[in-house]
Z-matrix of the N, CA and C atoms (Angstrom, degrees):
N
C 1 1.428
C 2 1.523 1 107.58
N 3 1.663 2 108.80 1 141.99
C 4 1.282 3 82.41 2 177.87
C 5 1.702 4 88.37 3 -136.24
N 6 1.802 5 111.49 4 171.56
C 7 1.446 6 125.91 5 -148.26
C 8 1.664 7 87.37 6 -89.61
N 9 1.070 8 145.34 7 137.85
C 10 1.756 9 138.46 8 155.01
C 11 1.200 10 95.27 9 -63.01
N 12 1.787 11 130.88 10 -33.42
C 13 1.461 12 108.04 11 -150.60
C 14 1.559 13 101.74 12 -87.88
N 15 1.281 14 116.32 13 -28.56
C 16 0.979 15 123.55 14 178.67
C 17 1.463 16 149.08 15 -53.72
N 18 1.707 17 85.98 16 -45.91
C 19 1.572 18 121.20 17 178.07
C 20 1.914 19 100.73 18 -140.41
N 21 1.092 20 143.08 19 92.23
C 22 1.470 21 137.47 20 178.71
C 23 1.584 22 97.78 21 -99.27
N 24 1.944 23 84.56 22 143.12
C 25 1.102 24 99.33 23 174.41
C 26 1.760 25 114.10 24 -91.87
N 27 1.482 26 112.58 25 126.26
C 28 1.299 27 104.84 26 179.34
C 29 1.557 28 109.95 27 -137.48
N 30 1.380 29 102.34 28 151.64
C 31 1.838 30 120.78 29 177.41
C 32 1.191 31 90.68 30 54.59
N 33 1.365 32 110.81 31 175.62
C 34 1.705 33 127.04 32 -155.37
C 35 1.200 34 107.41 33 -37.66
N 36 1.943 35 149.95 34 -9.61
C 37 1.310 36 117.92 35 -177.67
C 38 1.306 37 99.79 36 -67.47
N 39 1.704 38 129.74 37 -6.48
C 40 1.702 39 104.62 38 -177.31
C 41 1.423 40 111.01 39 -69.82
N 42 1.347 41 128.98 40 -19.25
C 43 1.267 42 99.85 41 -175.27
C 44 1.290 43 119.75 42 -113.80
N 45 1.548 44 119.53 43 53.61
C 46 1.679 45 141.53 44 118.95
C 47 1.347 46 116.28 45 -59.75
N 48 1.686 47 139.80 46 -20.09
C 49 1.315 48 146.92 47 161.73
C 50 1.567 49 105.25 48 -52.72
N 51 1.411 50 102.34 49 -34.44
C 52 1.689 51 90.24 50 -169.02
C 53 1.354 52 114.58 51 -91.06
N 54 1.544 53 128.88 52 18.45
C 55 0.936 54 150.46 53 -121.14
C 56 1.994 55 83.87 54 -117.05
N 57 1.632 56 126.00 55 112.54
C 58 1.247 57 93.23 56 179.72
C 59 1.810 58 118.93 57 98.11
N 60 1.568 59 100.58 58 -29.54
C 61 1.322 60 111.85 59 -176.80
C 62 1.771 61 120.05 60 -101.02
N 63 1.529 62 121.21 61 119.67
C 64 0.850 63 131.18 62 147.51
C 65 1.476 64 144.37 63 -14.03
N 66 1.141 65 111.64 64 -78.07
C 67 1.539 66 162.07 65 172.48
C 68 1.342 67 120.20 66 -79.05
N 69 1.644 68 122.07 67 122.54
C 70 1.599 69 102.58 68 167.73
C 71 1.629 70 78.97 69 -138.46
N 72 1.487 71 114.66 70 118.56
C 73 1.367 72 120.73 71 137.40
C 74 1.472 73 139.89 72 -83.06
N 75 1.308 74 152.09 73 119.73
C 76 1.256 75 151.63 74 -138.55
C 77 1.702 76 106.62 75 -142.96
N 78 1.453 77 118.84 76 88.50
C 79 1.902 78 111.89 77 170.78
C 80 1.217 79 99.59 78 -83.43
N 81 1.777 80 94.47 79 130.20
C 82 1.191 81 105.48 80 158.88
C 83 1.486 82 102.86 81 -134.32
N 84 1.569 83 116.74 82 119.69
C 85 1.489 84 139.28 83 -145.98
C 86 1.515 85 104.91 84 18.29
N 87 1.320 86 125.26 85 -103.48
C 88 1.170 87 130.56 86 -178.83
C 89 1.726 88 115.93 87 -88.92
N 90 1.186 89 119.71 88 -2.79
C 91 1.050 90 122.93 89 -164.41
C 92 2.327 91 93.58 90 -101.66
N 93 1.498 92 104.60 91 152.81
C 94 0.961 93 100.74 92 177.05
C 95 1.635 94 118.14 93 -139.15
N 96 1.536 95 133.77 94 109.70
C 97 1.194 96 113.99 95 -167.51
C 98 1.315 97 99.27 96 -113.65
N 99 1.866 98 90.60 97 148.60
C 100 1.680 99 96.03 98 177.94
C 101 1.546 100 116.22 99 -102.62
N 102 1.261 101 147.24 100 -160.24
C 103 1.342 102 145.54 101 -158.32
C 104 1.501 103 86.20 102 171.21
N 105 1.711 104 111.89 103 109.63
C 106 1.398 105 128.93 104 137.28
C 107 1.610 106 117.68 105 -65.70
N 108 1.625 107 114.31 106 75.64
C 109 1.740 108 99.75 107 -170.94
C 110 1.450 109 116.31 108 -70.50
N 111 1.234 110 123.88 109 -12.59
C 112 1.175 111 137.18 110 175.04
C 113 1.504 112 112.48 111 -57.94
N 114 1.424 113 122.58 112 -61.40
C 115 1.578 114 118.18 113 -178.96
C 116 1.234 115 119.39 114 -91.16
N 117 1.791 116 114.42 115 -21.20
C 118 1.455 117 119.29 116 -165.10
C 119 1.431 118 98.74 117 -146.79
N 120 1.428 119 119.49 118 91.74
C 121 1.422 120 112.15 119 177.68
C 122 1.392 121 101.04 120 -99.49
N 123 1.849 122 111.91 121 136.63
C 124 1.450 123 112.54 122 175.94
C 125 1.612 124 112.78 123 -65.38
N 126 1.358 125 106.10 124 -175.74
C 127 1.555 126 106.58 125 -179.49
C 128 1.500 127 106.23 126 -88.70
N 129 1.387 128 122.02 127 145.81
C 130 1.459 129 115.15 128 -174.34
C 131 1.326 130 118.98 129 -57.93
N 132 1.723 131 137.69 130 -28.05
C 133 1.237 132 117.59 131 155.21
C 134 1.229 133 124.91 132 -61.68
N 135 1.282 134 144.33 133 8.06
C 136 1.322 135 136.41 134 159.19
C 137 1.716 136 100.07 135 -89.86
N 138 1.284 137 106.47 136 -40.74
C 139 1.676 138 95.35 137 -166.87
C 140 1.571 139 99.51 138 -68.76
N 141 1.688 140 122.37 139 -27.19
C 142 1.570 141 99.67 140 -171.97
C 143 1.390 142 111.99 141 -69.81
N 144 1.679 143 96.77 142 -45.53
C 145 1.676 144 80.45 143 163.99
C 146 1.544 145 153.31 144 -41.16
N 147 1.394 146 108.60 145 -32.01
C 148 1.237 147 142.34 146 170.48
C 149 1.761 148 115.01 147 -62.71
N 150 1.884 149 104.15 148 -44.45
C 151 1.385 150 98.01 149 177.10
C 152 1.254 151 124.87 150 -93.15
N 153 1.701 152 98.33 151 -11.65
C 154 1.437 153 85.89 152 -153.28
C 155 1.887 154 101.81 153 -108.80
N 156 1.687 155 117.43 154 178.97
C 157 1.607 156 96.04 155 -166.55
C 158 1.730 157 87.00 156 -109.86
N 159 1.305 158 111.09 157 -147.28
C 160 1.524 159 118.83 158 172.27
C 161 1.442 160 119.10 159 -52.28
N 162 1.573 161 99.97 160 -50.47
C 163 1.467 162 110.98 161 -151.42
C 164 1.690 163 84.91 162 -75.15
N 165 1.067 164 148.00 163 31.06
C 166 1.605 165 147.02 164 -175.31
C 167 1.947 166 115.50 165 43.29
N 168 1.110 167 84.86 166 30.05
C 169 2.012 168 98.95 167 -179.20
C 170 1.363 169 113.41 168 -136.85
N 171 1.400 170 109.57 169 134.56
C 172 1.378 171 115.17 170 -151.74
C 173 1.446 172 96.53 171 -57.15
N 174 1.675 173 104.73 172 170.79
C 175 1.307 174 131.37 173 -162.44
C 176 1.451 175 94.00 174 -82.63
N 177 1.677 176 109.66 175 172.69
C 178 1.408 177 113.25 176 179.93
C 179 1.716 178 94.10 177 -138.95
N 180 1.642 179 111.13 178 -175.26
C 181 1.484 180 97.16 179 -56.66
C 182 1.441 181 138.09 180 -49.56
N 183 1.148 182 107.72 181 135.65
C 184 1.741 183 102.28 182 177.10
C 185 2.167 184 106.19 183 -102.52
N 186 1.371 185 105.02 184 132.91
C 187 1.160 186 116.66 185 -164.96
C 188 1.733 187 112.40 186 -120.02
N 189 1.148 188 149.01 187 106.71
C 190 1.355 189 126.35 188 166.87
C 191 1.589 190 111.85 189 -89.33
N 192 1.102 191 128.58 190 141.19
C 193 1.479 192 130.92 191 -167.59
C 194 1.651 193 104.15 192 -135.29
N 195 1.176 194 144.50 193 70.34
C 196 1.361 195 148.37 194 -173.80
C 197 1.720 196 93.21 195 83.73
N 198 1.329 197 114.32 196 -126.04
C 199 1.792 198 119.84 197 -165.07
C 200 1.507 199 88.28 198 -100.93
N 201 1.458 200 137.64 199 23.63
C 202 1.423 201 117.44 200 173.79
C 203 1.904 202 94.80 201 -124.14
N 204 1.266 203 92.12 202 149.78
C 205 1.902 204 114.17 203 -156.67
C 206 1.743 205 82.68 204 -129.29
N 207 1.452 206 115.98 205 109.81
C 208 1.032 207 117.79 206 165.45
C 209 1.701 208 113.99 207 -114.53
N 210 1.768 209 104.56 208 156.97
C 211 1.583 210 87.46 209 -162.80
C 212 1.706 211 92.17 210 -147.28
N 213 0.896 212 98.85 211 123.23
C 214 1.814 213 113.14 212 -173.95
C 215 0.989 214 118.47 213 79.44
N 216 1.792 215 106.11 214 174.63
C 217 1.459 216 115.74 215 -177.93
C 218 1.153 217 131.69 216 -77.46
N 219 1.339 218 134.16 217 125.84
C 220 1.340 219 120.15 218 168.69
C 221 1.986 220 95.96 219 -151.26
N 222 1.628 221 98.84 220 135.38
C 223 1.527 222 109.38 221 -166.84
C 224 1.935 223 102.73 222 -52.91
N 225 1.564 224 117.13 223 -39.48
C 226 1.203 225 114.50 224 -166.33
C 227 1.532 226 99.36 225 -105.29
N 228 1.312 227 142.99 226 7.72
C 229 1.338 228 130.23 227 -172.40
C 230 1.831 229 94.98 228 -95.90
N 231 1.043 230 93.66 229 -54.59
C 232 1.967 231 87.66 230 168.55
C 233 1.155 232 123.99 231 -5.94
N 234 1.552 233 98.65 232 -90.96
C 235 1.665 234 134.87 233 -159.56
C 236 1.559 235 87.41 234 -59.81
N 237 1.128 236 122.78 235 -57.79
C 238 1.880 237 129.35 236 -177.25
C 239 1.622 238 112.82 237 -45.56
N 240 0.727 239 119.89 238 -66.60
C 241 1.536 240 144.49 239 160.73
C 242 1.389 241 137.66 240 -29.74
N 243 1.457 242 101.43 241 -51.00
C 244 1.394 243 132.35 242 169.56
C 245 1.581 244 131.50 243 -82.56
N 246 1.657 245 98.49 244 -9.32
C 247 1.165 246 98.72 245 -161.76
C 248 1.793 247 100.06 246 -105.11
């Protein structure tokens, strides 16, 4: 595990996270997008956009759970996701 506050991941090293990964889930407020990275991986300027927040360091929370990399909040993407 590692701390964001400690060590943050920022600008393109995030997408070595996807490295290995299946799955890309992405909350954005209520809205939730998924990513088959396996058959259809986007181009990395969409994914940095996707991971990363203002401050140019990845989004929180960011979670990997087997080959799925989940990244922000959302009340029902969790529990779905996680289980």
């Amino acid at each position: 595990m590692q701390s964001a506050a400690k060590e943050p991941i920022a600008g393109e090293d995030v997408l070595s996270l996807l490295d290995g990964m299946d799955e890309l889930f992405v909350a954005q407020g209520k809205k939730v997008l998924h990513f088959d990275l396996a058959t259809e991986r986007p181009a990395d300027e969409e994914l940095l956009g996707l991971l990363l927040g203002r401050s140019g360091k990845l989004r929180a929370p960011a979670l990997r759970r087997g080959s799925r990399l989940i990244v922000g909040y959302n009340q029902e993407l969790l529990p779905a996701t996680l289980s």
